[in-house]
C-alpha positions as CSV (number, residue, x, y, z in Angstrom):
1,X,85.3,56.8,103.0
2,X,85.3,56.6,106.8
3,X,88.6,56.6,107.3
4,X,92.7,57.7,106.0
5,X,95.3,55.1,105.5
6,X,98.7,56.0,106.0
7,X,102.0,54.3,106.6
8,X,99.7,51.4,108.4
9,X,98.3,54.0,110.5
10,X,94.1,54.7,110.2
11,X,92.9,58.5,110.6
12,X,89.2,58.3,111.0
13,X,87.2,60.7,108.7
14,X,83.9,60.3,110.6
15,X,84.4,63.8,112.9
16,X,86.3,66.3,111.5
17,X,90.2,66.1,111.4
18,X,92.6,69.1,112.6
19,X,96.2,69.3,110.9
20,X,98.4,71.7,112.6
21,X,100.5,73.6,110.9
22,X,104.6,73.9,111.4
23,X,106.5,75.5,108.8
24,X,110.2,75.3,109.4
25,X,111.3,78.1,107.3
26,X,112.1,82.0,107.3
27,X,110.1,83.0,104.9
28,X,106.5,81.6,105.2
29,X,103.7,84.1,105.1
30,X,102.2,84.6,108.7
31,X,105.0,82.7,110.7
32,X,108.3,81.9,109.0
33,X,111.2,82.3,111.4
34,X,109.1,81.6,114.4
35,X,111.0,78.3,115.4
36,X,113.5,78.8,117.1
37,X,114.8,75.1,117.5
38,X,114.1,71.8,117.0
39,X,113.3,71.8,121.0
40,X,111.1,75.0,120.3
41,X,109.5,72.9,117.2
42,X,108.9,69.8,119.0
43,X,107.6,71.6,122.1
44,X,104.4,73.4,119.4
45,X,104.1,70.2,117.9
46,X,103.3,68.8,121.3
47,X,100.5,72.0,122.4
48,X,98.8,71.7,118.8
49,X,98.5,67.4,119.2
50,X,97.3,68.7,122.9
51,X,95.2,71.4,121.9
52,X,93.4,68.4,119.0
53,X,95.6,68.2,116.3
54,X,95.4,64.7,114.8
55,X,98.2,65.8,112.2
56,X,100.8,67.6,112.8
57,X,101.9,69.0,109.1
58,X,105.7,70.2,108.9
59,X,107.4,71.7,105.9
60,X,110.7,73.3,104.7
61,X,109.8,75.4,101.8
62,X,107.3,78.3,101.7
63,X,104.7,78.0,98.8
64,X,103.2,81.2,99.4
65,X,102.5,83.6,96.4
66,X,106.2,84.2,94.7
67,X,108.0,82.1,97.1
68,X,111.5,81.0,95.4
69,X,112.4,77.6,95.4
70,X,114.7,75.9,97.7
71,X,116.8,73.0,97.4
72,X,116.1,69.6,98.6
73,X,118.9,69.8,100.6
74,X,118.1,73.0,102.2
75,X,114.5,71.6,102.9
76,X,115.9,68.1,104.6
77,X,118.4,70.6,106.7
78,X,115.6,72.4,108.1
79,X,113.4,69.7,108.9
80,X,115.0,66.0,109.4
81,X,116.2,66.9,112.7
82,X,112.7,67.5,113.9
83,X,111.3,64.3,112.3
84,X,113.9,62.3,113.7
85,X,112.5,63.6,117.3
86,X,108.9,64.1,116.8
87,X,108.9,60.2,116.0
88,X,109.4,59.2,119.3
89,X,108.0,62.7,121.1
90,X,104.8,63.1,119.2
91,X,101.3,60.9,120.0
92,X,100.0,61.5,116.4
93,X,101.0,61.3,113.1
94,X,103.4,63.8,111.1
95,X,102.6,65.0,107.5
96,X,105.8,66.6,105.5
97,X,104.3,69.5,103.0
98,X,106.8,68.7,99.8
99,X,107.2,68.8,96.1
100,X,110.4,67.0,96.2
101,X,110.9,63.0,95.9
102,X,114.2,63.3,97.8
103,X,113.0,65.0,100.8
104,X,109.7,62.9,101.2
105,X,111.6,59.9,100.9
106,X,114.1,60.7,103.4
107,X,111.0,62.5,105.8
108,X,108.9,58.9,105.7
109,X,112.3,57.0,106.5
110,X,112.7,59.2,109.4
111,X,109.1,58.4,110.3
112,X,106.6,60.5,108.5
113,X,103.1,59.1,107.5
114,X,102.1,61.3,105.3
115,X,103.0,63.7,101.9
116,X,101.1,66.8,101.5
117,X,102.4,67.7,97.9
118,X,100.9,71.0,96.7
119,X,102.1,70.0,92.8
120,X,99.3,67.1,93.0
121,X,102.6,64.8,92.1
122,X,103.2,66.8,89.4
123,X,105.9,68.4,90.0
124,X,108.4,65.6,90.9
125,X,108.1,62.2,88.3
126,X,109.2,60.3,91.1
127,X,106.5,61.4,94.3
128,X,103.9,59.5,92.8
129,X,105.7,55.8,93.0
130,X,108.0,56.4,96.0
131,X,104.3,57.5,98.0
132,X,102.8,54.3,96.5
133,X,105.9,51.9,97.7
134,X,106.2,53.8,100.9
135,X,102.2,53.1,102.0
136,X,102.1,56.6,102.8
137,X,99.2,58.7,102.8
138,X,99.0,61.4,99.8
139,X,97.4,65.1,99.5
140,X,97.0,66.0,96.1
141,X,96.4,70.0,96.1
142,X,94.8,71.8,93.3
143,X,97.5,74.4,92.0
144,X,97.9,75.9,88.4
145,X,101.8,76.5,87.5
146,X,103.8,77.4,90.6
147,X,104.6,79.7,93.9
148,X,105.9,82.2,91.4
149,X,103.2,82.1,88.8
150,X,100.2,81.0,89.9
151,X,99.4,84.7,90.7
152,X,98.9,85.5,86.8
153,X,96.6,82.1,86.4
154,X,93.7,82.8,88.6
155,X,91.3,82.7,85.6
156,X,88.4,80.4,86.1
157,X,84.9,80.6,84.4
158,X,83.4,78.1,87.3
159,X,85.8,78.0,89.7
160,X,84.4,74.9,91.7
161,X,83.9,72.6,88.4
162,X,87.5,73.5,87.1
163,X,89.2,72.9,90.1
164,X,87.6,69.6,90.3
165,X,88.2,69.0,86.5
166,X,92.1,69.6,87.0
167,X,92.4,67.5,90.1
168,X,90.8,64.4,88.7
169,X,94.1,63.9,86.4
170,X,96.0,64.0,89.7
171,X,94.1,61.3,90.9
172,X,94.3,59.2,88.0
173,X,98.3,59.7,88.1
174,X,97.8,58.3,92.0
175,X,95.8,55.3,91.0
176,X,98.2,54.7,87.9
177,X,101.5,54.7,90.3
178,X,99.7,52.5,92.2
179,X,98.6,54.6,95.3
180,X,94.9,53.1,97.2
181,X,92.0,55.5,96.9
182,X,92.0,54.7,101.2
183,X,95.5,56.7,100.8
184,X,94.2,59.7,98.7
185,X,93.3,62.8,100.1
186,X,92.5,66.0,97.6
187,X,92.8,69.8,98.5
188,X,91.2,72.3,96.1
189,X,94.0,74.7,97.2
190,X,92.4,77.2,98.5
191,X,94.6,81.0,97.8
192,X,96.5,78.9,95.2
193,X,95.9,80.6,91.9
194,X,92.3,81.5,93.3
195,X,91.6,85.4,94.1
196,X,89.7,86.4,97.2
197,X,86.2,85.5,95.2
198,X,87.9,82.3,94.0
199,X,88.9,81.1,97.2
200,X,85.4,82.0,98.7
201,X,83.1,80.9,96.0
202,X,85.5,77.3,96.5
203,X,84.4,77.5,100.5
204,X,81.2,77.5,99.7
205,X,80.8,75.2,97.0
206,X,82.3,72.2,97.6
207,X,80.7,69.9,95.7
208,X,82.4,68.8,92.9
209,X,85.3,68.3,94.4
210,X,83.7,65.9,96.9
211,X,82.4,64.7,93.4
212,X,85.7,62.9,93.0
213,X,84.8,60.5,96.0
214,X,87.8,61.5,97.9
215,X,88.1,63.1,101.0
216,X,88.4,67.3,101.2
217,X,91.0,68.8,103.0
218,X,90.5,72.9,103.0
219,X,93.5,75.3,104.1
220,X,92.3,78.3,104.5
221,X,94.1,79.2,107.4
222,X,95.3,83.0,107.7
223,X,94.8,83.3,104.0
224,X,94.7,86.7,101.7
225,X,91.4,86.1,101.3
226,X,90.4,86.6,104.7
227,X,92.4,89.4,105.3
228,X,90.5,91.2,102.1
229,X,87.2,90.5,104.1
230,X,88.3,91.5,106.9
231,X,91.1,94.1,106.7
232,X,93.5,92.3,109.4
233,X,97.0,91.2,109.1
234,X,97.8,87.8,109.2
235,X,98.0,87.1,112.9
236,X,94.4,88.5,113.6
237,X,92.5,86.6,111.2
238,X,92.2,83.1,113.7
239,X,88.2,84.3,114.1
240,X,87.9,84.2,110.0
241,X,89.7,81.1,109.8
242,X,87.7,79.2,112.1
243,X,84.7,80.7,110.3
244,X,86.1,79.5,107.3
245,X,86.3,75.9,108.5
246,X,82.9,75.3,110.3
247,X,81.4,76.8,106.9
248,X,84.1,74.2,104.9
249,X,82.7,71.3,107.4
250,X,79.0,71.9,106.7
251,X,79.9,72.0,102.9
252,X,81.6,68.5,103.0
253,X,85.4,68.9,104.5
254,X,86.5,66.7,107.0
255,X,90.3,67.9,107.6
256,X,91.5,70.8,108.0
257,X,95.1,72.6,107.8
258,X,95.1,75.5,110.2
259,X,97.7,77.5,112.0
260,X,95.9,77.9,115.4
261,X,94.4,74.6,116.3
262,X,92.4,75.0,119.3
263,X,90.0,77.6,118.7
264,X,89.5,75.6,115.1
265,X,89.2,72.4,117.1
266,X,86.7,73.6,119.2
267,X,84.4,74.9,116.7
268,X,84.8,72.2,114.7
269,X,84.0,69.8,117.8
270,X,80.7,71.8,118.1
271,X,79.8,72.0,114.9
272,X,79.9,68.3,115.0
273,X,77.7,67.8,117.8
274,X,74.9,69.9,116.5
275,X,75.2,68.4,113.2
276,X,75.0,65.0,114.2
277,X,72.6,65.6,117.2
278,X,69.9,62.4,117.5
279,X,71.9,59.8,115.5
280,X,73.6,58.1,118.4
281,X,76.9,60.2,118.0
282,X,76.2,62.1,121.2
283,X,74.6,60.3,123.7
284,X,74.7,62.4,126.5
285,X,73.4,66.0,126.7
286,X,73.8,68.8,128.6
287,X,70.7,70.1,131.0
288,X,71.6,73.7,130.2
């Protein structure tokens, strides 16, 4: 599939695709509380579409490990008066990371392209329909019960084959609500219920997700997972991440959710070039 469709708009799939991350809440792993404002948001928006963003992904509840849920009124507070900026500030596309019907309705009325919905449309009856009647583009992540008790359900015999196995029911309940496979994205959720050898055996095994015939999205931005490699808090692990991604690109993945997008971008961009050296993607070449 060479390209994403969403809300009339096409994202092409055939170099890889950087979705910065913007969480809009106090209490998000590595950066809650960072925003300030909505001019604060919009202005990071702005540097990660400038530094190659071609998403900018914003959410209002934190799905890290034993998160509690907020309402959907608490999530539209924090992030409508963004949306209803960024759609006439921002030169790319916004994604809204939610569970909740209510608040991805209101996010694609107020201009939003895409739902990045970690419950695979699971968790809200009514996600998969209003994505399907919206046009919108669709994430379906791979996530076994919820923030608070996915912790306990990191059990997998083959992690790879079972992740795949329990997203293709996601993507039948897509098709059946009557969402185009050109709108479907799938994320094998990488830290969600998956340990540090879960999420790394997942990075480096890619295949049967691709299986599905849908395009891969990895997040492994900042993860636990690096951390327990490396030994780093959360802001120093950009250099695993991006490590993390190349690795996820070679394996199959064409977009990728990340926290710091240039230094991803860049690889990525690189990574690109040498893979697709002498087919006629890069013409010109450097004398050095």
């Amino acid at each position: 599939m060479a390209e994403w469709r969403a809300s009339g708009r096409s994202i092409p799939l055939d170099r890889p695709v950087v979705m910065g991350i913007l969480n809009l809440t106090p209490d998000s792993f590595s950066d809650g509380g960072r925003v300030r404002d909505v001019d604060h948001a919009l202005d990071i928006a702005l540097t990660m579409a400038g530094d190659g963003a071609a998403i900018i992904d914003v959410g209002g509840e934190s799905t890290r490990p034993g998160a509690v849920p907020v309402s959907a009124e608490e999530e539209l507070e924090r992030i409508l008066p963004f949306l209803r900026r960024a759609t006439h500030h921002l030169p790319v596309p916004v994604s809204v990371d939610t569970r909740s019907a209510k608040v991805a309705h209101a996010a694609l009325d107020a201009g939003a392209a895409i739902v990045n919905d970690v419950s695979a449309l699971a968790h809200d009856p009514e996600m998969g329909e209003l994505v399907a009647h919206k046009g919108a583009g669709v994430v379906l992540m791979h996530m076994r019960g919820d923030p608070k008790t996915m912790g306990d359900l990191a059990t997998y015999g083959t992690v790879a084959g079972e992740v795949a196995a329990e997203l293709a029911p996601a993507v039948a309940r897509a098709r059946e609500c009557g969402i185009p496979d050109d709108a479907i994205v799938v994320d094998p959720g990488i830290g969600f219920a998956k340990d540090t050898e879960h999420s790394i055996a997942l990075l480096g095994e890619l295949g049967p997700v691709l299986a599905l015939g849908f395009p891969v999205l990895v997040g492994p931005s900042r993860k636990r997972f690096l951390g327990s490699i490396l030994g780093v808090p959360p802001g120093e692990r950009v250099a695993g991440t991006t490590a993390a991604c190349v690795v996820a690109y070679l394996g199959g993945a064409r977009i990728f959710r990340v926290h710091d997008v240039r230094p991803v971008a860049q690889a990525l961009a690189v990574a690109h070039a040498i893979v697709t050296a002498g087919t006629g993607s890069h013409r010109e070449r450097s004398e050095a």
